[in-house]
C-alpha positions in Angstrom: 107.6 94.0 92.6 104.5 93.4 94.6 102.6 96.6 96.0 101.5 96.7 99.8 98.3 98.3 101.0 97.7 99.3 104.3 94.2 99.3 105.9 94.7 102.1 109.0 91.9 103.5 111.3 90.3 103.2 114.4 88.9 100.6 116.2 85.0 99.3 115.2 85.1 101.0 112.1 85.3 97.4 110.1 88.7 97.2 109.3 89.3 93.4 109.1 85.1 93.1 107.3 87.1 95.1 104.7 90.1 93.3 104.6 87.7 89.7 104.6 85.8 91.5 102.0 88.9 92.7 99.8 90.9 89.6 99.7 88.2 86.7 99.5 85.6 88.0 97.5 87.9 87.8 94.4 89.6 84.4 93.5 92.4 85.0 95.4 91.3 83.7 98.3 94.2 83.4 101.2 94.6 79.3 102.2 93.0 79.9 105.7 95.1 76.8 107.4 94.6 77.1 111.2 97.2 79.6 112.7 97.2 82.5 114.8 94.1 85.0 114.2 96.7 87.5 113.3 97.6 85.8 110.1 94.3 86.5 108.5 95.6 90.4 108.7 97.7 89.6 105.6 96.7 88.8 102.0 96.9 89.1 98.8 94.3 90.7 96.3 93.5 90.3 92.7 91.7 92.7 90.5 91.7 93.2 86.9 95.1 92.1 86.0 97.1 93.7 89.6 97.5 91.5 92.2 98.8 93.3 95.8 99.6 92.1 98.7 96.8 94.1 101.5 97.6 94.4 105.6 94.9 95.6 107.9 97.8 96.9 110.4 95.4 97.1 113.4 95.6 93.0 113.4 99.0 93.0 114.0 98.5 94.8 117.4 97.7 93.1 120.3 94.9 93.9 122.3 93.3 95.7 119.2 90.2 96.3 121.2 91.9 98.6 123.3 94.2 100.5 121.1 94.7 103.9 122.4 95.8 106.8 120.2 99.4 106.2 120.7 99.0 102.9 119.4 96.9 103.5 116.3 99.6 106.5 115.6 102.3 104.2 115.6 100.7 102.1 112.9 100.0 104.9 111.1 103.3 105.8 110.9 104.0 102.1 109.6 101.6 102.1 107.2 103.4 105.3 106.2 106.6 104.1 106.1 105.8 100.3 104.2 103.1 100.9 102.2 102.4 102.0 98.4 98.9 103.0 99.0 96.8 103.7 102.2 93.2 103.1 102.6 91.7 105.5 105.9 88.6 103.7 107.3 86.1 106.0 108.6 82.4 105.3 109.3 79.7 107.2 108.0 77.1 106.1 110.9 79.2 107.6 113.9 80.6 110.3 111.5 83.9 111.9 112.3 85.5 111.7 116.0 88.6 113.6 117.0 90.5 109.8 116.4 90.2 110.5 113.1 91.2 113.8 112.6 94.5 112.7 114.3 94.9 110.2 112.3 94.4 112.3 109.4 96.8 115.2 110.1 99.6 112.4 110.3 98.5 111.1 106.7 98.6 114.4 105.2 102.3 115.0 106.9 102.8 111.5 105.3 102.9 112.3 101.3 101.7 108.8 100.5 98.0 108.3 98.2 95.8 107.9 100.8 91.8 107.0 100.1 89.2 107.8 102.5 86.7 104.8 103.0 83.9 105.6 104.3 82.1 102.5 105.3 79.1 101.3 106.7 77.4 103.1 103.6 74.9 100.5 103.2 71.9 102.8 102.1 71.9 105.6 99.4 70.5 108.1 102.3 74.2 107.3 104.1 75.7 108.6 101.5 75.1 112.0 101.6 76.5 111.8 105.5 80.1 110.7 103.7 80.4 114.7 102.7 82.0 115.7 107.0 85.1 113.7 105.3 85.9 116.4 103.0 86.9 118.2 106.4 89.5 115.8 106.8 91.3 117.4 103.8 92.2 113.7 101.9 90.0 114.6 99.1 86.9 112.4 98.0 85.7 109.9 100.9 84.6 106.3 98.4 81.4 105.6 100.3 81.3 101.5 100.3 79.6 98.8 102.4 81.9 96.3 103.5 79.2 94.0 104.8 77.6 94.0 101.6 80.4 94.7 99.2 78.8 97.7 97.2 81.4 100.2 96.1 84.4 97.8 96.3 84.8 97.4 92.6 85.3 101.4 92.0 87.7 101.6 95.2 89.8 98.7 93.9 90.0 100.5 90.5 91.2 103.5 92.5 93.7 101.2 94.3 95.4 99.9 91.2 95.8 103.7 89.5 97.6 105.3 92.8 100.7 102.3 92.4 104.0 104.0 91.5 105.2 102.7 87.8 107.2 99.1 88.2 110.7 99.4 87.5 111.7 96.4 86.0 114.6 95.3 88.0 117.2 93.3 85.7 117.8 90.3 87.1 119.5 86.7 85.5 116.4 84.7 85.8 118.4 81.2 86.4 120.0 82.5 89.6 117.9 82.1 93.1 117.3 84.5 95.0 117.8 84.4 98.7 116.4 86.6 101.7 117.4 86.3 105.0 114.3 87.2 107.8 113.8 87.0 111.5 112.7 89.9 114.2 114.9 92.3 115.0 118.2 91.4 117.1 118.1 87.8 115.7 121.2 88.6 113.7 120.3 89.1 110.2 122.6 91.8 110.2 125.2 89.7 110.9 124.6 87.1 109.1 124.5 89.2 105.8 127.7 90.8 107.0 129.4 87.5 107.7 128.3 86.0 104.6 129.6 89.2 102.6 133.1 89.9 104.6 134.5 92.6 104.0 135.2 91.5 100.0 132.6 94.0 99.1 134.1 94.5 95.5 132.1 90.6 95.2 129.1 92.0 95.6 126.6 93.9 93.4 123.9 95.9 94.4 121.0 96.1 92.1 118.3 98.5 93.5 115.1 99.6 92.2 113.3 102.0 94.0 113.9 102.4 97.7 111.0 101.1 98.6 111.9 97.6 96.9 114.1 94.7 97.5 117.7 95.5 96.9 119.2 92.3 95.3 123.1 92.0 96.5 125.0 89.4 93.9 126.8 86.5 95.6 129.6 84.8 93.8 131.8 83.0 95.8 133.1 79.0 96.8 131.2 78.3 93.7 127.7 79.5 94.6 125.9 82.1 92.5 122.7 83.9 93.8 121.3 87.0 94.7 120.5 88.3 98.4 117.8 89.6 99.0 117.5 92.8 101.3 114.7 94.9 101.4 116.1 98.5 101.8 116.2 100.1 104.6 116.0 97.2 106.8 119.9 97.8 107.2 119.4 101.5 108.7 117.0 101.6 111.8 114.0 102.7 110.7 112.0 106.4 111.8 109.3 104.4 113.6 110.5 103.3 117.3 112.1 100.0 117.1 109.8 98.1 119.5 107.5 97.8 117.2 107.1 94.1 117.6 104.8 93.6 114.3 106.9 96.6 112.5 109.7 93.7 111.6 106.4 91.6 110.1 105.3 94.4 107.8 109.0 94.6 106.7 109.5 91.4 105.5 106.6 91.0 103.5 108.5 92.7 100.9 111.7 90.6 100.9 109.7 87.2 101.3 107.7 87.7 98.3 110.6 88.5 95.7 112.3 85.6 97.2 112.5 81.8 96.7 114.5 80.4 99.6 113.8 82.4 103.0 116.7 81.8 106.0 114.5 82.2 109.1 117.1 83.4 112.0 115.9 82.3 115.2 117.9 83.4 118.6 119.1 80.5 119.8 118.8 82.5 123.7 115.2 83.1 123.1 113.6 80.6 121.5 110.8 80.7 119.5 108.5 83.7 119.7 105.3 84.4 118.4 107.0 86.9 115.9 108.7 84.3 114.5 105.5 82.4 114.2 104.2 85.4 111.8 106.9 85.5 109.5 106.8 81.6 109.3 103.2 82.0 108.1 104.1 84.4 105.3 106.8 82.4 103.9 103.8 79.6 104.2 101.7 82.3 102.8 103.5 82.9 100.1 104.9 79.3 99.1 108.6 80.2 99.7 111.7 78.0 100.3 112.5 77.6 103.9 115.9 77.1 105.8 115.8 77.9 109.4 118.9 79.0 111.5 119.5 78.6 115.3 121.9 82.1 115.9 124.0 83.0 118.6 124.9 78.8 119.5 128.4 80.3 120.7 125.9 81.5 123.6 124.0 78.2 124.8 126.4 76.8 127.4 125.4 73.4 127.0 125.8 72.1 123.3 125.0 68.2 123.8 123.1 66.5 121.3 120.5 66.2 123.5 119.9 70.1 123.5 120.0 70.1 119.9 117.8 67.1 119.8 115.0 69.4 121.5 115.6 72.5 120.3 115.2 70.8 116.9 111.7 69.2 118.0 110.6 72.1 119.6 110.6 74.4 116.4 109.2 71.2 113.8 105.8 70.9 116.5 105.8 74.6 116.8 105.3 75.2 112.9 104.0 72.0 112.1 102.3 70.9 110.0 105.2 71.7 108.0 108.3 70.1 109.2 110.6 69.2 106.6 112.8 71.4 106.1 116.7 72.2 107.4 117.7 73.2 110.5 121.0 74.4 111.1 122.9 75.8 114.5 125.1 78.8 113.7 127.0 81.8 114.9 126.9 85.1 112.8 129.5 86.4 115.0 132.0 83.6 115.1 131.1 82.5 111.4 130.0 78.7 112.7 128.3 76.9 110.1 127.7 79.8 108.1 128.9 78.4 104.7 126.8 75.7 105.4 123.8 77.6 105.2 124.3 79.1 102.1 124.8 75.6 100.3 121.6 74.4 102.4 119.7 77.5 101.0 121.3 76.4 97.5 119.8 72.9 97.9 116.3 73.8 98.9 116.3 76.1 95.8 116.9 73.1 93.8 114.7 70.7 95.7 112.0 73.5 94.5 113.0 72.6 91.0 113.2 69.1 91.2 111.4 66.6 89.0 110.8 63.2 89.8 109.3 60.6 86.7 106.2 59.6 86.5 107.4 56.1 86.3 108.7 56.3 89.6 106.2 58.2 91.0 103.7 55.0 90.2 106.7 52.7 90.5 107.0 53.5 94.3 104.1 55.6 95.3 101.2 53.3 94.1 102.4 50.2 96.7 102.0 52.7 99.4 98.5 54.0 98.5 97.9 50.2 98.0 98.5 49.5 101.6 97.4 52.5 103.5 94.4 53.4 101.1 91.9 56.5 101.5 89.5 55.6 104.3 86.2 54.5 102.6 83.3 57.1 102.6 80.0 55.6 103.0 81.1 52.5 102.0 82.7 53.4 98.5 86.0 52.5 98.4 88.7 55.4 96.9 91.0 54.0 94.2 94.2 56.2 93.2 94.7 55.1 90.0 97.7 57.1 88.7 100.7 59.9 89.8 102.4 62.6 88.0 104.3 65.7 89.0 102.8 69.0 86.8 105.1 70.7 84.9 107.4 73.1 86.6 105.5 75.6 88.7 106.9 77.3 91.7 106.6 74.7 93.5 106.7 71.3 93.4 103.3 69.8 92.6 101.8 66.4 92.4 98.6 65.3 91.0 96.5 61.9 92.2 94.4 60.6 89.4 91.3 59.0 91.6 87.7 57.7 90.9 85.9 59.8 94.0 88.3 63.5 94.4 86.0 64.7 96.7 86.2 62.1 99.7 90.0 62.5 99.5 90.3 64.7 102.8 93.5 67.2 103.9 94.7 64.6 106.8 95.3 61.8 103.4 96.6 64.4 101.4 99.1 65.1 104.4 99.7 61.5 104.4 100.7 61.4 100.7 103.1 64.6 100.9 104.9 62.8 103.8 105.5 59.5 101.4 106.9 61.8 98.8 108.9 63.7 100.9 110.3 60.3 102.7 111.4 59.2 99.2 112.6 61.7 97.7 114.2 65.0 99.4 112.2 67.4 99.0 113.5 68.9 102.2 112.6 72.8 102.6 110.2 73.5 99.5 106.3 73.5 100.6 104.5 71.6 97.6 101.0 70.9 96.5 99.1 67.8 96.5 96.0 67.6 94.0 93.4 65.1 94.2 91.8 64.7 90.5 89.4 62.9 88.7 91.1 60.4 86.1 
């Protein structure tokens, strides 16, 4: 089960140099595709043999600039709520304000590990100034320099030693697992409801801790999976609900022990910008995708037409990703619902799919043949042979080629669109690689 770390502090203390720092120094570096600035606030971390996932929670706030301290409480309290481990950010050169003795006295109230950073070390003689953190009763402040890295190797080995011990969580391996997301009053809880009934002697609940996924077994109509719920998400949480990026935070967990993610949108709303976030982390994180269009029994007018452009509207909003299932339901009257599940059921299985590599060449290379990579500097690109890799998570192809280099992202695009045109591959991202034969 993945552990999330929360970066909390005030503004200008280099919250997001440490987050760049933390998640791209290491190989893991995030796939920065263009998107909203507030995706880069999530990532994922690699050290020794841990990988975590690591938000810097002032990103997710609008307006970070001018964050007063009701709003750097509130994601304290988050941080508190969702996270395994907590890393304070304070800054040796300014030294301690009354910010962050605030912020302090909620962490200590918290009971979560909490590490006091104190950055902007960059020279031994700063060091000594890291001792006024003691006062904030959080025990020994890791002096580190996020501009120039030092120190980050002995706080990451910190990190990994406060993570609570993994409970293995039993689970049949073959089954998928399914986790519906969205922003709060899309319906999820509906939809979870509706799909249960009130048959609740179906369903088993397998729970680790709290803090993890609780995975609800779903055997009916001939589908077998598990649901994914992340605990809690059920009860309204301590922290005020209109915490807008709040409902982010929480789905990190769900997404990333899931394969196929339902993505409820409210059909009277549209698309939001929270939506936008969660979309990126299921990108992020290389996940199935099925979206849903809730409360249709509310839209007056149901032509095709409105479909039509509600349909565009969401594939140009999270393009460049557009294949994959849309469906218009109603939790509350139970429209389409079954639908979904056997639409989640298929994009799990379009994740697994193989395709020969006979075919592959058979219809793939008479494409490339007529829509070649554009020459670079007058060498001409030859694509010599296609296979699919072994089963990964995803689906993966690899492009056997004389020049890999000059093969840029908008060809690549170009060849994921071929594939997906021949073969349905509707609803699973996949990876294109561009190899030397």
């Amino acid at each position: 089960m993945g552990n999330i770390v929360a970066i909390v502090g005030r503004p200008n203390v280099g919250k997001s140099t440490l987050f760049n720092r933390l998640t791209q120094s290491r190989q893991a570096i995030v796939n920065e595709q263009a998107g909203t600035t507030r995706d880069r606030q999530y990532g994922k971390v690699q050290w020794q043999d841990k990988e975590f996932s690591l938000i810097d929670t002032g990103g997710w706030v609008v307006n970070s600039e001018d964050v007063f301290e009701e709003e750097i409480n509130k994601q304290v309290k988050v941080a508190i709520e969702e996270a395994d481990v907590i890393l304070f950010v304070v800054d040796v050169v300014n030294g301690l304000t009354d910010l962050d003795s605030d912020v302090a006295a909620i962490l200590r109230r918290g009971r979560k590990p909490v590490i006091i950073v104190a950055n902007k070390a960059d020279n031994f003689e700063l060091h000594a100034n890291s001792a006024e953190f003691y006062a904030l009763g959080l025990g020994d402040p890791f002096c580190i320099s996020a501009i120039n890295g030092s120190g980050t190797g002995d706080l990451l080995d910190k990190i990994i030693t406060l993570f609570p011990a993994e409970k293995a969580v039993e689970l049949e391996d073959d089954l998928p697992r399914i986790t519906i997301v969205g922003r709060p009053n899309a319906g999820k809880s509906s939809l979870l409801n509706a799909f249960i009934g009130e048959e609740r002697n179906i369903v088993t609940d397998i729970a680790g801790t709290t803090r993890d996924s609780v995975y609800t077994k779903y055997n009916k109509f001939g589908l077998n999976f598990y649901l994914v719920d992340t605990a809690g998400i059920r009860k309204k949480g301590k922290v005020t609900e209109d915490l807008e990026y709040y409902s982010v935070i929480r789905s990190i967990r769900a997404i990333e022990s899931s394969d196929v993610c339902i993505l409820m949108i409210d059909a009277t709303r549209g698309i939001e910008s929270q939506d936008l976030n969660i979309f990126s982390l299921i990108q992020k994180n290389k996940k199935g995708l099925v979206v849903c269009v809730n409360k249709w029994d509310l839209v007056e007018d149901k032509s095709q037409k409105v479909i039509n452009t509600f349909t565009n509207a969401i594939r140009s909003r999270l393009a460049p990703f557009t294949d994959f299932p849309i469906i218009f339901i109603s939790a509350l009257t139970k429209q389409r619902i079954f639908k979904v599940l056997e639409t989640a059921q298929r994009v799990y299985e379009n994740r697994k799919k193989r395709v020969s590599t006979a075919k592959l060449n058979e219809t793939m290379l008479p494409i490339i043949e007529n829509y070649p990579p554009p020459a670079w500097k007058g060498k001409y690109i030859k694509i010599k042979y296609i296979t699919q890799l072994p089963a990964g998570s995803i689906p993966s192809f690899v492009f056997f080629c004389n020049l890999p280099q000059w093969v840029k992202d908008p060809y690549k695009r170009f060849l994921e669109n071929k594939i997906r045109e021949n073969w349905d591959f509707s609803g699973t991202p996949m990876n294109i690689f561009i190899r030397e034969k």
